[in-house]
DSSP file (Angstrom, degrees, kcal/mol; ACC not computed):
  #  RESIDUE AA STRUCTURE BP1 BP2  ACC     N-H-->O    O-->H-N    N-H-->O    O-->H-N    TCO  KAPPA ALPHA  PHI   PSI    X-CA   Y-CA   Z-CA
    1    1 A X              0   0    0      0, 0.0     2,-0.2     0, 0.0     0, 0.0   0.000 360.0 360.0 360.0 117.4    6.7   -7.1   17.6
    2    2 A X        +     0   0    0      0, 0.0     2,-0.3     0, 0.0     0, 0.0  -0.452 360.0 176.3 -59.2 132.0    5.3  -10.6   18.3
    3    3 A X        -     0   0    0     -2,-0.2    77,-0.0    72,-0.0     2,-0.0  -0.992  16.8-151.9-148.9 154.4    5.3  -12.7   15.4
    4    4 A X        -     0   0    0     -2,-0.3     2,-0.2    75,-0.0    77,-0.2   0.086  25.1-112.0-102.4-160.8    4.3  -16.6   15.1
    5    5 A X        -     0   0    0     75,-0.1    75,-0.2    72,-0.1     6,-0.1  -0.786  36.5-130.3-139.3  85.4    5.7  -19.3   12.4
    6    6 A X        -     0   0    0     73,-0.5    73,-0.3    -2,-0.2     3,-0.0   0.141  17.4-108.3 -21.0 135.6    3.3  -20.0   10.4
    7    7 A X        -     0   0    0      1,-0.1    72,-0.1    71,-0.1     5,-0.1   0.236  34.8-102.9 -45.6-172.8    2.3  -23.9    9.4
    8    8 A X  S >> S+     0   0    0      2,-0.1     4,-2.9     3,-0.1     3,-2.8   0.872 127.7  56.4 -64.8 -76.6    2.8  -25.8    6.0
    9    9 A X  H 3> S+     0   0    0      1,-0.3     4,-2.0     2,-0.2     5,-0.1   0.607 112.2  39.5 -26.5 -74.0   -1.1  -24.9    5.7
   10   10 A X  H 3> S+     0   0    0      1,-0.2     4,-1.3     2,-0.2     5,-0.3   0.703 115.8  44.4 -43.1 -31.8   -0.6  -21.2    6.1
   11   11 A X  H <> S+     0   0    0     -3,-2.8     4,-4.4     3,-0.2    -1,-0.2   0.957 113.8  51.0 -79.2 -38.5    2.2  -20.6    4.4
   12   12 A X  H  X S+     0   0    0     -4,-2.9     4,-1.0     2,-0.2    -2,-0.2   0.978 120.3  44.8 -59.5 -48.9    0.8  -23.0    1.0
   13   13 A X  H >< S+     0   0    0     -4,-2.0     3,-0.9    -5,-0.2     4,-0.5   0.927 114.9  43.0 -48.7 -63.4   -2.3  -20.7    1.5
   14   14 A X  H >< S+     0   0    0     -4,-1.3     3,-2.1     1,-0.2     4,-0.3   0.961 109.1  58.7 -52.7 -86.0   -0.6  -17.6    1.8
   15   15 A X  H >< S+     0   0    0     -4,-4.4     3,-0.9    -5,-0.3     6,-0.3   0.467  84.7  73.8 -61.5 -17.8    1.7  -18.4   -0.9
   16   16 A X  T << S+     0   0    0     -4,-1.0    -1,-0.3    -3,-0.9    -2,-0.2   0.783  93.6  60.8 -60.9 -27.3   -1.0  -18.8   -3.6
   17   17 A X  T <  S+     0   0    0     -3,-2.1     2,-0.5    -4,-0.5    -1,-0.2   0.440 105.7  50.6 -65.6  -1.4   -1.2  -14.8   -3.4
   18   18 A X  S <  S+     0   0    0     -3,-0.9    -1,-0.2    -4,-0.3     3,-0.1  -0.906  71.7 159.7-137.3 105.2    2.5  -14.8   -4.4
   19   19 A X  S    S+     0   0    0     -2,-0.5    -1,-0.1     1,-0.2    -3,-0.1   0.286  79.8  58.9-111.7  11.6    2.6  -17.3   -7.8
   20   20 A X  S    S+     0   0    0     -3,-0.1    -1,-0.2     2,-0.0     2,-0.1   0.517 102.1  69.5-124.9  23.8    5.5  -16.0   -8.8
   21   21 A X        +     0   0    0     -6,-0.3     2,-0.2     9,-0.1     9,-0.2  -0.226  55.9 178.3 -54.3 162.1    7.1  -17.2   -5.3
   22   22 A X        -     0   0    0      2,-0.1     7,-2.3    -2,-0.1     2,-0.5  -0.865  34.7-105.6-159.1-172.2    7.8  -21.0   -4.0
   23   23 A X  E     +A   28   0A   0     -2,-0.2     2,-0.4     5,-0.2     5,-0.2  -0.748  41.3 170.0-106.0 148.9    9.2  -22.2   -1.2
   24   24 A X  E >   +A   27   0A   0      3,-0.8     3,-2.8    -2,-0.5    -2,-0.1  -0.984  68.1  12.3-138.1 141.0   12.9  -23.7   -1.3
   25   25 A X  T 3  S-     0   0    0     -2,-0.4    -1,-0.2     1,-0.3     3,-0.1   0.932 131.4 -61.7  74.0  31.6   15.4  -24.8    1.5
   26   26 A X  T 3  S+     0   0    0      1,-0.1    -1,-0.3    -3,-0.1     2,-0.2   0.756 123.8  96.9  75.5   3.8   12.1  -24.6    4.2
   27   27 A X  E <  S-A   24   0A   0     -3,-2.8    -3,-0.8    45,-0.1     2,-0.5  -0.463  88.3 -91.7-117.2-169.1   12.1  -20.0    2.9
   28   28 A X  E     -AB  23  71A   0     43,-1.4    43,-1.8    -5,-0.2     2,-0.6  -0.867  50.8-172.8 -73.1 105.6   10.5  -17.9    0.7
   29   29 A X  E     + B   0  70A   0     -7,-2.3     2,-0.4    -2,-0.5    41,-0.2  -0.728  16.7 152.4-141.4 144.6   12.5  -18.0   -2.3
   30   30 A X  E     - B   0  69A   0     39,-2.2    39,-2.2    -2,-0.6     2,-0.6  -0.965  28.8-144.0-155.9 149.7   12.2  -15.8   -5.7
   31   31 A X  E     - B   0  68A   0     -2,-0.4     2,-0.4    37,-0.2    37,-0.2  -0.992  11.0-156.4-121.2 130.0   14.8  -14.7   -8.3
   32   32 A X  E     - B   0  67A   0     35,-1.1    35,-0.7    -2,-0.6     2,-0.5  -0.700   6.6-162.7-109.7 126.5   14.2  -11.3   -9.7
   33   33 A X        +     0   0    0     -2,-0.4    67,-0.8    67,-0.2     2,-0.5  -0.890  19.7 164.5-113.9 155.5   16.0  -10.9  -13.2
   34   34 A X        -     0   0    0     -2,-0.5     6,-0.2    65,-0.3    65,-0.2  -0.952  49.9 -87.5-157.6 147.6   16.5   -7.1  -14.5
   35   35 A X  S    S-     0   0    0     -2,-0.5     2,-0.3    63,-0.4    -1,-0.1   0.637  87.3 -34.9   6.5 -77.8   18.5   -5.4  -17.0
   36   36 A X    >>  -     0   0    0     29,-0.1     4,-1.6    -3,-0.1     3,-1.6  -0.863  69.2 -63.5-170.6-173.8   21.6   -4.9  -15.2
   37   37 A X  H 3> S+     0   0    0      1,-0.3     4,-0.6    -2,-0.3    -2,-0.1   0.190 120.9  45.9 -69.9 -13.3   23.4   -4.2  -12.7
   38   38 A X  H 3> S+     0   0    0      2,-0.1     4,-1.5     3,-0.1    -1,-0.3   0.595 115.4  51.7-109.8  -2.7   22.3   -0.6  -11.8
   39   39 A X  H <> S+     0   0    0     -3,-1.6     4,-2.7     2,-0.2    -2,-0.2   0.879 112.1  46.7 -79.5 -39.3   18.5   -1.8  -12.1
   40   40 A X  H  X S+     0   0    0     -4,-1.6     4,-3.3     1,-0.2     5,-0.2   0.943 115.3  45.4 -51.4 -34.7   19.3   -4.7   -9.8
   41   41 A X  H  X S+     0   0    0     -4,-0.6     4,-2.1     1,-0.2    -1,-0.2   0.845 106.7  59.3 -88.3 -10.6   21.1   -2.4   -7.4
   42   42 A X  H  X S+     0   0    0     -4,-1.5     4,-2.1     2,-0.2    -1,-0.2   0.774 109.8  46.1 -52.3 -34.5   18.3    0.0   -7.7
   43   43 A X  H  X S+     0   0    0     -4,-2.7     4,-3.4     2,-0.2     5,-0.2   0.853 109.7  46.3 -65.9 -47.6   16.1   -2.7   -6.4
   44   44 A X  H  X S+     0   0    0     -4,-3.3     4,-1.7    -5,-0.2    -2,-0.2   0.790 111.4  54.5 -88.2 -17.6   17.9   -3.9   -3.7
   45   45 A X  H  X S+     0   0    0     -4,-2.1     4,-2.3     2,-0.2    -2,-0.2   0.913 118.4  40.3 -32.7 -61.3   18.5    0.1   -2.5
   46   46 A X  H >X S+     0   0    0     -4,-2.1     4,-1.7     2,-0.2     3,-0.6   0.983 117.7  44.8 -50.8 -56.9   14.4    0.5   -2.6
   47   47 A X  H 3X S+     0   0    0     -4,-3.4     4,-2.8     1,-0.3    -1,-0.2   0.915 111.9  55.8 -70.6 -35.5   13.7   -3.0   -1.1
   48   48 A X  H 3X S+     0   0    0     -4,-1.7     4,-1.7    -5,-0.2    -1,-0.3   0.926 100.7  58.4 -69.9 -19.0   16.6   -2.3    1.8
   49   49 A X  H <X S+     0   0    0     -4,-2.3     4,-2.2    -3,-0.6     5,-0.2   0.913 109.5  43.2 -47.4 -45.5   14.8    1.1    3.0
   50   50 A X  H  X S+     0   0    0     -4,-1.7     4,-2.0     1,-0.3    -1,-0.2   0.924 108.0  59.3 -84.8 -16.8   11.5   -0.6    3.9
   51   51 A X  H >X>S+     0   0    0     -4,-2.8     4,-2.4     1,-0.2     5,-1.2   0.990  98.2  55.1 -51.5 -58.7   13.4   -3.4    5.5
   52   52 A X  H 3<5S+     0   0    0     -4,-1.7    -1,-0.2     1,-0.2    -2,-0.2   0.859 111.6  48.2 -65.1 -29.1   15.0   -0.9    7.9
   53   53 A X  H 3<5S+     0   0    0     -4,-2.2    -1,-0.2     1,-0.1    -2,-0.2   0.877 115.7  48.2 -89.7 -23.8   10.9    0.2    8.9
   54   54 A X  H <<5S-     0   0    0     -4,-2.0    -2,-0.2    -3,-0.6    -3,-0.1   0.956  99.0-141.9 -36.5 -66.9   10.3   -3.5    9.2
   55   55 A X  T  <5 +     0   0    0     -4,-2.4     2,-0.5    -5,-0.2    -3,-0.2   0.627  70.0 111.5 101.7  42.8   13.0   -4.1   11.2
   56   56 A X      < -     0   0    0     -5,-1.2    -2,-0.2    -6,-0.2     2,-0.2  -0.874  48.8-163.9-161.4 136.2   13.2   -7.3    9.1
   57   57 A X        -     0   0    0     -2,-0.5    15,-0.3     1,-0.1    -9,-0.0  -0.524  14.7-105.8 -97.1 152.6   16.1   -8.3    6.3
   58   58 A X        -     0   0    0     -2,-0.2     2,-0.5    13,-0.1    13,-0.1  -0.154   9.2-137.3 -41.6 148.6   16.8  -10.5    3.5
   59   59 A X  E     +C   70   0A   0     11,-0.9    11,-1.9     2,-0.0     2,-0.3  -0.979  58.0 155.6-103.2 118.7   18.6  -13.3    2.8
   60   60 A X  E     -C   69   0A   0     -2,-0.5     2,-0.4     9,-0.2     9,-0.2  -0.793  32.7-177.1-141.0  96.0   19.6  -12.0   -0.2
   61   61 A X  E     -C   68   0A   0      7,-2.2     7,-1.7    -2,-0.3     2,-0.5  -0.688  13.4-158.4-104.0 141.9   22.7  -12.2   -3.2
   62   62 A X        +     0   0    0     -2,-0.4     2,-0.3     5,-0.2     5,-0.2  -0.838  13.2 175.1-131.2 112.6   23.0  -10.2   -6.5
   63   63 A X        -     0   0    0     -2,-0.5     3,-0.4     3,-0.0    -2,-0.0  -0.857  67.1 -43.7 -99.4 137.1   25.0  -11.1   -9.5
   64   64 A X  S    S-     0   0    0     -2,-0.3   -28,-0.1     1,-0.2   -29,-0.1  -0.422 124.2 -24.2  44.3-116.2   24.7   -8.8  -12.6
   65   65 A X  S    S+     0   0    0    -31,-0.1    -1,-0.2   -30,-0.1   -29,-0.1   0.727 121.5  87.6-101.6 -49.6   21.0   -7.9  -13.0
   66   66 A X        -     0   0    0     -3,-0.4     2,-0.2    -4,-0.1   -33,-0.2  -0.127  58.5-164.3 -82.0 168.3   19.4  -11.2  -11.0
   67   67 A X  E     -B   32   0A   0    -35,-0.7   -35,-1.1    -5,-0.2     2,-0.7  -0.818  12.6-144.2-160.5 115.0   19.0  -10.8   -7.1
   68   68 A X  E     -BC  31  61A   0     -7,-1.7    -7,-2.2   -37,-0.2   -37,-0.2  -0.735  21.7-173.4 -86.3 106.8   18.6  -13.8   -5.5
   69   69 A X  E     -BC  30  60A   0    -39,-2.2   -39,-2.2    -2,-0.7     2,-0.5  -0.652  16.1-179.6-108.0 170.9   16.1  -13.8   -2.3
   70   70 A X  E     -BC  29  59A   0    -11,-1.9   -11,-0.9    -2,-0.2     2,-0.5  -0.921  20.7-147.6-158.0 124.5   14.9  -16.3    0.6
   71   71 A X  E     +B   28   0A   0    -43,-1.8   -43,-1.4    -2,-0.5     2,-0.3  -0.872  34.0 136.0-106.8 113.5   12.6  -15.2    2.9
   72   72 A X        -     0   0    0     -2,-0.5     2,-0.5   -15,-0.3     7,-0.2  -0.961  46.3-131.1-166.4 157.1   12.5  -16.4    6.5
   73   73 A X  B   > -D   78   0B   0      5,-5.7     5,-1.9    -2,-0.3     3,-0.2  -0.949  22.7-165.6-123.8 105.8   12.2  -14.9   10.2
   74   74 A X  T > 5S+     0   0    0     -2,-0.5     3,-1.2     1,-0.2    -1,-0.2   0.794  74.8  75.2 -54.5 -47.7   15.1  -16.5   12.0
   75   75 A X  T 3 5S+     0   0    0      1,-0.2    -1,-0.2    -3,-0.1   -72,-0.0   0.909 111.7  20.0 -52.5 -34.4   13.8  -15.6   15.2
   76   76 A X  T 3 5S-     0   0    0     -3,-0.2    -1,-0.2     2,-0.2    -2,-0.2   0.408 109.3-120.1-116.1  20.5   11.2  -18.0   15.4
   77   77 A X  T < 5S+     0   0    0     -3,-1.2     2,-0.2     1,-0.2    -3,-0.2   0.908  80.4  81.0  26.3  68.9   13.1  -20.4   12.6
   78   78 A X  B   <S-D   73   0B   0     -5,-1.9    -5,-5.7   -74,-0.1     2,-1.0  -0.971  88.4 -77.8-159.7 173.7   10.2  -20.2   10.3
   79   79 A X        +     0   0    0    -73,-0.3   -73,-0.5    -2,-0.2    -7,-0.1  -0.824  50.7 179.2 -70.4  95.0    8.2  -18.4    7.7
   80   80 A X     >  -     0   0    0     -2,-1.0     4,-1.7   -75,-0.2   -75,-0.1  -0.007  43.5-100.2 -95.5-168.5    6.1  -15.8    8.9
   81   81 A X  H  > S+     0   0    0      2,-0.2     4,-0.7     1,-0.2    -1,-0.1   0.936 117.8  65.7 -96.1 -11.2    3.8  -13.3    7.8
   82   82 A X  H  >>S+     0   0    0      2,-0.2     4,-2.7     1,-0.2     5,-1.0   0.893 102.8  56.4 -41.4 -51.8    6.3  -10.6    7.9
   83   83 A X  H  >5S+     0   0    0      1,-0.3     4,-1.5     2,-0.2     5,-0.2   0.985 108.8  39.2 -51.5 -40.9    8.0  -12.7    5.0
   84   84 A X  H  X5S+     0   0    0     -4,-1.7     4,-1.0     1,-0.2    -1,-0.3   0.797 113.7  54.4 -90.5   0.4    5.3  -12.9    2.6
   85   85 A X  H  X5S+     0   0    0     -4,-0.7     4,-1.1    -3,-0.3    -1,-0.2   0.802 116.1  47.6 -92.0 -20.0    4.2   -8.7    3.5
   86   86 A X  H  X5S+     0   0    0     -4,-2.7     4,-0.9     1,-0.2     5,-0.4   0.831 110.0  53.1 -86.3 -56.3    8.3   -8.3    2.5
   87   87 A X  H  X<S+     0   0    0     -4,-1.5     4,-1.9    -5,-1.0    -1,-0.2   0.948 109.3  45.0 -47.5 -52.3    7.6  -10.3   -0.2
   88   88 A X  H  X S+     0   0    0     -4,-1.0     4,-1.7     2,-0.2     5,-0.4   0.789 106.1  57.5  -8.2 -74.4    5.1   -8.4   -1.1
   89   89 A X  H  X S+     0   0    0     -4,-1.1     4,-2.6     1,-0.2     5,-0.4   0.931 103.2  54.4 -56.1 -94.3    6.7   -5.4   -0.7
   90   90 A X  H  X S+     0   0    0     -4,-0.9     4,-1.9     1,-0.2    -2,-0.2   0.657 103.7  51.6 -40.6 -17.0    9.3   -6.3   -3.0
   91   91 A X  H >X S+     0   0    0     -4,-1.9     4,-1.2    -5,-0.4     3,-0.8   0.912 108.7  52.3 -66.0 -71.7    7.2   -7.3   -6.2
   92   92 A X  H 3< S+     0   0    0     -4,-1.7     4,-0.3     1,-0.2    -2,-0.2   0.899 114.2  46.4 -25.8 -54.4    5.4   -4.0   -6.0
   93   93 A X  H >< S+     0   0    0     -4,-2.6     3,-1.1    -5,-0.4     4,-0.3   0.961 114.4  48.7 -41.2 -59.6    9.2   -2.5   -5.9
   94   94 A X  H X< S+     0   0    0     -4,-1.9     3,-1.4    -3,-0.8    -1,-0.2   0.702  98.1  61.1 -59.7 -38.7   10.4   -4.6   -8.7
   95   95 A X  T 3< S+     0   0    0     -4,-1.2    -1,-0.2     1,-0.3    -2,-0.1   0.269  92.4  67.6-101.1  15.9    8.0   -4.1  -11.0
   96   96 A X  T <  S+     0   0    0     -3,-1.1    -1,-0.3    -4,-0.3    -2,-0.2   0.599 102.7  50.1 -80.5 -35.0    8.6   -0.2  -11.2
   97   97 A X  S <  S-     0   0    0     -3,-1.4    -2,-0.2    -4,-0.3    -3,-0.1   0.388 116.7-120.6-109.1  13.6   11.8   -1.0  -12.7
   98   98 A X        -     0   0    0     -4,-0.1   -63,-0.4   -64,-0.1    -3,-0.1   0.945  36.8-128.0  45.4  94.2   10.2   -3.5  -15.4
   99   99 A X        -     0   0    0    -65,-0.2   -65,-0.3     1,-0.1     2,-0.2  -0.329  22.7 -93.7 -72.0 136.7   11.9   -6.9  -14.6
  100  100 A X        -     0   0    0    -67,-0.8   -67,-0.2     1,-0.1    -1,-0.1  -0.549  40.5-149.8 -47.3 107.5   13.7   -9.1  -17.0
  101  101 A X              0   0    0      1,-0.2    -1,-0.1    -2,-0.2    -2,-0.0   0.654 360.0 360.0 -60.8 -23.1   10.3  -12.2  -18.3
  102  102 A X              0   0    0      0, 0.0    -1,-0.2     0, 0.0    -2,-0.0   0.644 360.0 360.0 -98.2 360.0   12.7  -14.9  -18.8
């Protein structure tokens, strides 16, 4: 799959569809808070299936309930639009398993 690297423009544009995104460290970046530990690993189980039909992973850490992500396509050392449809992806996931507000 060809895929570009989006500008600043594109991505600040793009990223207004995602408010409860921002960008950190030049990625994608979100923290997911959740119960505990088996909702978090429930999350990151769901989110890693559709990764493998992407063909494209996280950068990703999980302590307790939070799971920490940052979204970037290393192949073209940018943000792409694979990032924000992963992004994507993963609110829809998350919000099955009714996510920690704070």
């Amino acid at each position: 799959m060809d895929v570009k690297k989006l500008s600043n423009e594109e991505v600040y544009k793009l990223l207004e569809n995602l408010s409860t995104w921002k960008i950190k460290e030049s990625k994608l970046y979100k923290l997911y808070k959740f119960k505990n530990f088996n909702q978090a690993m429930s999350f990151m189980v769901s989110v890693a299936m559709e990764c493998e039909k992407m063909n494209h992973h996280p950068q990703w850490y999980n302590v307790y309930g939070n799971v920490e992500v940052s979204l970037t396509t290393h192949r073209v050392a940018g943000i792409t639009e694979l990032d924000f449809k992963l992004a994507g992806i993963m609110d829809k996931l998350s919000s099955n398993l009714n996510p920690r507000k704070d």
